[in-house]
Structures are given as C-alpha cells and as structure tokens.
N, C-alpha and C positions, 0 to 999 in steps of 0.2 A: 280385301280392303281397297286393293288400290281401284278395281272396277267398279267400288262403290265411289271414291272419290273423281271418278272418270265420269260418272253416272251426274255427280253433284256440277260438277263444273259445266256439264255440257245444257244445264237449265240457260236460258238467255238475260234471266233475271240475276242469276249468280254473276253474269259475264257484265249485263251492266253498272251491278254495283259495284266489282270489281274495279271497273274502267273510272268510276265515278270518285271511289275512295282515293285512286291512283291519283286522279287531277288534281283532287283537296289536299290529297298530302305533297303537291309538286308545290302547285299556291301558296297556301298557306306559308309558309316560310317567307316565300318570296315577298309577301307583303307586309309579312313581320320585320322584316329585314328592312323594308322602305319605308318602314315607320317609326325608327328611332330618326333621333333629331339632337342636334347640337347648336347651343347659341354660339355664333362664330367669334364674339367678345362681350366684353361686359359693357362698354363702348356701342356695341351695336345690336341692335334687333335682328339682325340678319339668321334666319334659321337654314340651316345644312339639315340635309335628311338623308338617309337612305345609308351607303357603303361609306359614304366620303364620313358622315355624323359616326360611324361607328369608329373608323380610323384616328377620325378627333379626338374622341373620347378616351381609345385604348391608348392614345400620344400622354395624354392631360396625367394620365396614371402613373407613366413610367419615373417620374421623379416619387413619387410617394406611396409606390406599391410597397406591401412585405409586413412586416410587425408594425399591429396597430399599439402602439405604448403611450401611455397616460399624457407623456411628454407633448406626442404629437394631439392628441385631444386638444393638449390645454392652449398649444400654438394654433390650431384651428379656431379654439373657440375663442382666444385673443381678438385672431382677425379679423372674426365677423363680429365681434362688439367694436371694432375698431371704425365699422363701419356708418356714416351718419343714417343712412335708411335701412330697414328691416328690408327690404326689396334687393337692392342694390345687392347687402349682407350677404345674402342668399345665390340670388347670380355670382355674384364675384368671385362668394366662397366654391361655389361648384363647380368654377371651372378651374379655380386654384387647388382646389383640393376635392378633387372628385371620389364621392360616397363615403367621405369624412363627417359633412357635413351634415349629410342626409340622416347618419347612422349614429351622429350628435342627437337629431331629433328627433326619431325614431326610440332614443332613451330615453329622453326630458320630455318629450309629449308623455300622452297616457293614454289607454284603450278606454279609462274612463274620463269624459266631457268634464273639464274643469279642475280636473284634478295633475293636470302636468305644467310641469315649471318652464317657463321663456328663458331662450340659452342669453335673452341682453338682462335677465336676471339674476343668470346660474354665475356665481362665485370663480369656480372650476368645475373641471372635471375628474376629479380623482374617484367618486365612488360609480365611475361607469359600469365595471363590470359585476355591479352587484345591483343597477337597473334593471336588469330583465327581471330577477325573484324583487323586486320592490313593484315592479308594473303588475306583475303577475298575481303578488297575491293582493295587490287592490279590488284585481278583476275575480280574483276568486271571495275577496268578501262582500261581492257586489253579486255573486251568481247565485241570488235567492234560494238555496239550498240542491244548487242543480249536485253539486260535487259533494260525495262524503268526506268526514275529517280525515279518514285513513289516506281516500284520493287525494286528497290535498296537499299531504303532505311528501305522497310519490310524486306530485307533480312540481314541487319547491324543489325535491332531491334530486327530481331528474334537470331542474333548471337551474340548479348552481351545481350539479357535473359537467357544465360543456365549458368546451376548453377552451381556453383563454392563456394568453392576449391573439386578438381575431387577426386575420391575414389578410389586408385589404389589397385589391386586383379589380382590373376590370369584371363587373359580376352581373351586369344590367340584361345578359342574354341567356341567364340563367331564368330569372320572370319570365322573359318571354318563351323560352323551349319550354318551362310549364305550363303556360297557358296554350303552347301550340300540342304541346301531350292531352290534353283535357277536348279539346276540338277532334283529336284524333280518332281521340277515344271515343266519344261520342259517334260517330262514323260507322268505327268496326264494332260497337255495342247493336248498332242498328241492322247492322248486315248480319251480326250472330243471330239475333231474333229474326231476322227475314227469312235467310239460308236455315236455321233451324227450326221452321214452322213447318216445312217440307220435307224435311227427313224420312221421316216417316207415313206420312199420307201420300206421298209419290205414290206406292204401289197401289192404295187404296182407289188412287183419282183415275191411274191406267189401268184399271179393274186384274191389275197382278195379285191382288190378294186372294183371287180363289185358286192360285196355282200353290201361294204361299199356305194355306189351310192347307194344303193334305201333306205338307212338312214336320217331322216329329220337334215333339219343344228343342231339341237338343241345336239341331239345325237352323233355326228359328232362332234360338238366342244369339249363334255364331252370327246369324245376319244381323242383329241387333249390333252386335260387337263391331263387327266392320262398321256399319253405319255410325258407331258414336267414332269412331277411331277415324275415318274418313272426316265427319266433321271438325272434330279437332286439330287434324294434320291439316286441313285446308284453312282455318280459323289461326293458327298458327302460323303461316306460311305467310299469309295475306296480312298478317300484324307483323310479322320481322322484316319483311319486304317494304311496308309502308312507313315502322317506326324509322331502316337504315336508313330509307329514301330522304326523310324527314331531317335525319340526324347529320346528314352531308349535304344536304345543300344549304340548311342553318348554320351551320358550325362552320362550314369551310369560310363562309363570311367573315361569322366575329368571333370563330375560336375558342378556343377551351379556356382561356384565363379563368383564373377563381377556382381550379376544379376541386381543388386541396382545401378551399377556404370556407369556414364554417359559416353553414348553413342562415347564422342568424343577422349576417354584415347586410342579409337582404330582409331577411324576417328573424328583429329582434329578438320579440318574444317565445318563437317556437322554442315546445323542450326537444326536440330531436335533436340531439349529439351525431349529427351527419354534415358532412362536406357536401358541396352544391353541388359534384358530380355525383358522387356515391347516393343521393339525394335523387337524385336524374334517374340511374339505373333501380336505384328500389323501385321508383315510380313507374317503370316499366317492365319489373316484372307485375305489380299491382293490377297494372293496365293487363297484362297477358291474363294471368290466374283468371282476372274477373272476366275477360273474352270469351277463354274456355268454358268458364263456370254458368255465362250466362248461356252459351249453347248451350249445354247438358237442359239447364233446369228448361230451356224453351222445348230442344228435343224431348225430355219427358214429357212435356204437355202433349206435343204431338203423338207419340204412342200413345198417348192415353185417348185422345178424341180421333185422331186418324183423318182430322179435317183440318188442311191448311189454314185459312183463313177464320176457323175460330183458334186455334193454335196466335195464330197472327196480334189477334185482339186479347187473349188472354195472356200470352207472352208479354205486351207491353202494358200491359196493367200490374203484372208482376213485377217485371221490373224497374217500371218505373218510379210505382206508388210508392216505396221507402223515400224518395226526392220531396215527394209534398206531404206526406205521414211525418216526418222530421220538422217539418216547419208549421204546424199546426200546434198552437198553444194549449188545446184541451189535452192534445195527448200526456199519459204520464210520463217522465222523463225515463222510465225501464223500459220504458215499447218504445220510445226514442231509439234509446243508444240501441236497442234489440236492431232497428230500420238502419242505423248509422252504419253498420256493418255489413248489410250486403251489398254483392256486386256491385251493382250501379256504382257504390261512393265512390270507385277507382277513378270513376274520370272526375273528382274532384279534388284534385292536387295541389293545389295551392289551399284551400278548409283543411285538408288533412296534414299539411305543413303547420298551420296554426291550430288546430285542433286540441285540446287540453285532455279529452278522455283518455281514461287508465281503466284496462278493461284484466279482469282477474283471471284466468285462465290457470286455471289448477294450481302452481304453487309461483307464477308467473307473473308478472304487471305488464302488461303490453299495449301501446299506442296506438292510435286507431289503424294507421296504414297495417300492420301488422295483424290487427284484430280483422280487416277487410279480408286479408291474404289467408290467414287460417280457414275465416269461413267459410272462403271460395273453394278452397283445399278439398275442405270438408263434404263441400254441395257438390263437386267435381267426384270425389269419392265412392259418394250415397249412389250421385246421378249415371255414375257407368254398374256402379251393381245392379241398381234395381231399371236402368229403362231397357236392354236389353228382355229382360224376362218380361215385364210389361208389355212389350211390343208382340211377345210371344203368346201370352195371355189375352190380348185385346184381337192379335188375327184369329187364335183357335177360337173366341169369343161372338166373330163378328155379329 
C-alpha cells in the first residue's frame, strides 16, 4: 500500500493540487476573517472590519451572554419599539443587544412572503419559543405536497424537541466556518475526481498492464486493494491537514464562543437539535465520508474504462449532476430526494442545516446530513468490494 501511495504522490499533478488546496485553505479564512464589520456607534457610520470588528463584537456580548429568557426578549423588543425609526431600531438594537435582535426577527419574520408579523407590531414576546413549529408548519402547508403527512409530523416533533431556553454568545463565526467548510469542500471533491480518474489507468497509459496480465486474479485484486487503500489514506490525510489548517487560523481569531449554543440562535428554523460546534464536527465528518466515497465511486469508473481522461469527464458528470437533477422542476420529488443524498450534497452545509427531509431508513427517521453519511457509507462499502475485482477483470480482459 504504501508504494502504491508513493506511486500516487509522486504524479506532478497530484503535487499541484496539493499545493493549490494548501493556499485556499491558508486564504480563505483569512479573508473571512477581514470580512466581518462592526458599526463603531449608532451615532456613527464609521465601519471596523477585520480582527478589530470581531473584538467589537465579542465586547457588545459580554453583558448579555448566557440564558435567553422571555424576560430578556420582551426588554429587547421594548427597546427597539422605543425607537422613533425602524432603521435607527435596528442599529441601535444591534449593538445593544447583539443577536437578540436578529434572533427577535428571524422568529416574527416568516419563510413565507407576507405572512410574518413586524416586531413595532408584536405585543410581546412570550410565545417565542413555540415560533420555530408555527414558521414551520406555515412552510410545510405551502410545500404543494413535496412532504407526506407522516413527514410532517416527524418534522413538527423533531422541531418542538430542541431545547430551550437558547444560550445566546458570540455565534456570527459559526456562519462563516460553514461557509468556509462548503469552499473546502468543494476543492478536495475536485482533487478526489482528479487523483481518482488515474488510479487505475496509470499502468494502462505506461503500458504495465501487459506485465499486469500474466498476474493470477488473486494477485490482481490485492493490487486493487492497495490502490483503493492508497487512495483513501492520501484523500484522508490531504482533508485532515487542510480542514486543522482551516480550523486554527479561523478560530484562533474569533474563538470558539457559542460552541454549547443551539444551533437555531443562528438558524431559527432548523430541526437539528445540535449545538453549533457539535454542528461543526458532524459537518466534517460529512465532508470526509463524501471525500472517500466520491474517490471510490470515481476510481470504479477508472477500473472499468482504464482511460484517465474519460474517467475524468464521466466522474464529474457523476458527481455532479445530483446539484442540477435536484433543481429541475420536472423531476418527481422521489428521484429528488434519491439526488439529495449523494455525495456531492456534503459540501452543502448550510441547505443541510435548513433542510426539512425525513428520510425512512428501516425502522429509523433520519435528516438529511445523516441520510448523505449512510449513503456515502454504503457507496464507500459496495466501492472497495467490487473495484478491486473489476480492475482484475478489466486487465485479464484487456
């Protein structure tokens, strides 16, 4: 195995993308990081950006972190009705009470157009934490039959199980570490497909496969073995490297705050009952599973054609085509959700945070992240039994 992974590294094409993914995951952060912004008063226009805006911000919190209670709601929403402008309201309240207000609106608005209440309207706020299943199921009696009644009502139960009352903290670099996981991702999905379009046609292109024919299957499979095992310890290696990379030069900035804090202080309506770290690390193993899984499924195409470059073009039609199969309105909504669940959807973490599918799984109900993760499992599973012997079959074959 490991001369097979000595074999894989020493391609120049491997060594580039390596070098390439390495700089995007050094970047990225860093310009995430110089993209938050803080108004410096309510008094003033003056915008802070970058480490200084983050500082601001995790300051503004410390008086009003910890148990969000009804109490503090209803002194929130006091003070932005106190306010003579809806504008003013909003600034002032944001930097008085930061992600109170936000998280006020994110209740009283609605995901459907016309239908949520203005907080210079609302009364109080006492029936806050029974907003989420009141938003939710507006949007479920608006989903022209996408959801059955049984889903429906997993999806109410699993949205009045999350636990309350919410822990408000600095949470705003939790957004952005999922949007920098989703970039990442995309990267090393790119490099599985690339690096596993050649797995297997390397010998075919340096004409080793006629050394490879006079090998008994037995011999033949074992080299199949190493070569999947190879690819996935370097496909592994090159994603733990890149996510730690990612996950310390972000964090050391603006810190772990909120890591305890439910998941919904930043997305109301999601039914996942996770904390925005524990949220973090699902998300990365998603990201992993679908890595591996999309190597495997690319490497079997390669055993099977033994030609890099149609490997190459059919790999990314594979994988990609669930992304625009899913958003095509003719399709029926079963060949949908069938699309919504491979690979590829890992690098969509913030749709899989809001996501409403409840997928049945023998005696099971499971969310979509989870429904991605099993099938990756599963493709990961299928893909080391059967590409070895394929690649065995396709050299005796040639």
């Amino acid at each position: 195995m490991l001369d097979e992974l000595r074999k894989l590294y020493s391609e120049i094409h491997v060594k580039i993308l390596t070098l390439i993914i390495l700089m995007v995951t050094i970047v990225v952060p860093i310009v995430s990081i110089r993209s938050f912004n803080a108004i410096e008063s309510a008094d003033s226009s003056n915008i802070i950006k970058g480490t200084e805006a983050v500082r601001i911000i995790k300051d503004r919190y410390e008086d009003y972190k910890g148990e969000l209670s009804i109490d503090t709601l209803n002194r929130v929403l006091n003070y932005y009705q106190s306010e003579p402008s809806e504008d003013l309201a909003y600034v002032d309240s944001s930097i008085r009470y930061p992600g109170i207000i936000s998280i006020l609106m994110d209740a009283y608005s609605s995901i459907i157009p016309g239908e949520g209440i203005h907080l210079n309207d609302l009364k109080n706020a006492d029936d806050f934490y029974s907003r989420n299943t009141v938003q939710i199921m507006g949007f479920l009696n608006h989903s022209n039959d996408t959801y059955e009644p049984w889903e429906k009502d997993v999806i109410l139960e699993k949205a009045e199980s999350i636990e309350t009352p919410f822990n408000i903290d600095f949470s705003r670099q939790w957004v952005f570490a999922y949007k920098l996981l989703s970039v990442i991702f995309i990267m090393i999905f790119l490099s599985a497909i690339i690096i596993g379009s050649r797995i297997f046609s390397y010998e075919k292109e340096k004409n080793m496969d006629l050394i490879l024919a006079t090998m008994s299957n037995k011999q033949l499979i074992n080299i199949g073995k190493n070569k999947v095992l190879a690819l996935l310890t370097f496909l592994t290696i090159k994603y733990a490297i890149s996510i730690t990379v990612l996950s310390i030069i972000f964090f050391s900035t603006t810190g772990l705050s909120a890591w305890s804090s439910q998941i919904q202080i930043e997305y109301f309506t999601s039914i996942y009952n996770l904390t925005l770290g524990s949220a973090y690390l699902l998300f990365i193993f998603m990201g992993w599973i679908s890595t591996i899984a999309i190597g495997v499924l690319v490497a079997a195409v390669d055993a099977f054609t033994q030609k890099s470059y149609s490997t190459l073009v059919i790999g990314f039609i594979i994988v990609f085509s669930p992304l625009i199969i899913t958003r095509l309105n003719a399709i029926p909504t079963f060949v949908k959700r069938f699309f919504q669940i491979q690979p590829v959807n890992g690098l969509l973490v913030e749709k899989s945070i809001s996501s409403f599918q409840i997928y049945n799984v023998i005696l099971f109900n499971i969310l979509t992240t989870t429904a991605i993760i099993v099938n990756a499992i599963l493709l990961l599973i299928v893909g080391m039994l059967i590409v070895p012997r394929l690649f065995s079959i396709r050299i005796k074959n040639r």
